[in-house]
Each structure stands twice: as structure tokens, then as C-alpha cells.
C-alpha positions in Angstrom: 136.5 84.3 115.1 138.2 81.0 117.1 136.7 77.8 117.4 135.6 79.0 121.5 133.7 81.8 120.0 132.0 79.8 117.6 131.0 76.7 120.5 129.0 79.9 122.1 127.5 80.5 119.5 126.4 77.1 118.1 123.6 76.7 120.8 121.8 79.3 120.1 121.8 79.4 116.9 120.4 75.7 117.4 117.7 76.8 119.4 116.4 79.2 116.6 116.9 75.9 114.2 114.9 74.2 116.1 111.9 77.1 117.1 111.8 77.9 113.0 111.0 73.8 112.2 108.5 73.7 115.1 106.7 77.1 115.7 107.4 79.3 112.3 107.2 77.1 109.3 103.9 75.3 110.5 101.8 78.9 111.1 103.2 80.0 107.8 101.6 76.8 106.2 98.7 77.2 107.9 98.3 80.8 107.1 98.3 80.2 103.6 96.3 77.6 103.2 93.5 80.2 105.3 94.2 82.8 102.8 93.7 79.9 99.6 90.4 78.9 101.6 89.3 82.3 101.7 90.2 83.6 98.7 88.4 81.0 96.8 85.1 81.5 98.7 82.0 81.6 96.9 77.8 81.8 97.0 76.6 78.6 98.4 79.5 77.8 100.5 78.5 76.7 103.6 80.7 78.6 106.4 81.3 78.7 109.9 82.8 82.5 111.0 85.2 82.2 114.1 82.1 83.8 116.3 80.3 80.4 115.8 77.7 81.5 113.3 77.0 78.9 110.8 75.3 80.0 107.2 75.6 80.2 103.8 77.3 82.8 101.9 74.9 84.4 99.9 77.6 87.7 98.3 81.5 87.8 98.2 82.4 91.3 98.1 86.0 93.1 98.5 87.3 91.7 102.0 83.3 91.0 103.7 81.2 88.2 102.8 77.4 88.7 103.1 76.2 85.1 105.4 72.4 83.9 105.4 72.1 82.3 109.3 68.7 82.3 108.9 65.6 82.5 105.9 65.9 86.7 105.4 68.2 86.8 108.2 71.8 87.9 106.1 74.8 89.3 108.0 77.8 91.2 106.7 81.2 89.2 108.3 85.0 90.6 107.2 86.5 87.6 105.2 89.6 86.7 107.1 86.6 85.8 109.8 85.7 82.9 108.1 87.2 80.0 110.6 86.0 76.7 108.3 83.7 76.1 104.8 81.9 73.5 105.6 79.9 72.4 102.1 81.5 74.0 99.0 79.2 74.2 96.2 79.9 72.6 92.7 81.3 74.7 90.1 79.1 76.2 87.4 79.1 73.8 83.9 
């Protein structure tokens, strides 16, 4: 390869420089700090599911949570649903 064939080159690898830093990297983060916030789910936890429900989680099971949205009323939601914890409850002593 010559220099020329290299200036052609340069810009585009640039542009993927520059869509990694500002589009990639940042969902990455953000994905797994959603999988730490789901993964460490537990009864109590206050949650809001990306549908809008708010309630508390009243069973973590494998990949569904089971959410109280109302006295008696419990729903079964699929984990990776859960948009936002709003109240964490203490840990046991």
C-alpha cells in the first residue's frame, strides 16, 4: 500500500472511530449496567416494567418476576422488562 491508498482510507476509518466513542461504547455501558440491575432484583423491590406498571416484586424466578400492582392483584412480567427499581429493599442481617 502507498501513502494515496492509505489518505482514502484514513476517513473512513475515522468515521468508525468516531461512531464506536459516540453510539457503541455508551449502549454497551448501559446494557450492562441493565443486566447488573436486573440480575440483582429481589422481593420488595419496588419496580417500574417498561409497560408503565408500577409494583412490588413479590417472586424472582428464572427470567420472569412475579409484580404485586395491586393488594391480591400479582402479575407475571419477563425480567429484561423491568425498565427502573424504584425502592430496593435492605438486605437481610
Amino acid at each position: 500500500m502507498d501513502v494515496g491508498a492509505l489518505g482514502q482510507f484514513l476517513p473512513l476509518i475515522l468515521i468508525f472511530g468516531i461512531m464506536y466513542m459516540l453510539l457503541i461504547r455508551p449502549q454497551q455501558k448501559k446494557m450492562k449496567e441493565h443486566k447488573a440491575m436486573i440480575d440483582a432484583l429481589r422481593r420488595g423491590d419496588q419496580v417500574v416494567t417498561q409497560g408503565g406498571l408500577i409494583g412490588k416484586v413479590s417472586k424472582v424466578k428464572d427470567g420472569e418476576v412475579e409484580v404485586e400492582i395491586a393488594d391480591g392483584v400479582k402479575v407475571r412480567v419477563v425480567q429484561a422488562t423491568i425498565a427502573q427499581v424504584l425502592n430496593k429493599t435492605e438486605p437481610a442481617a
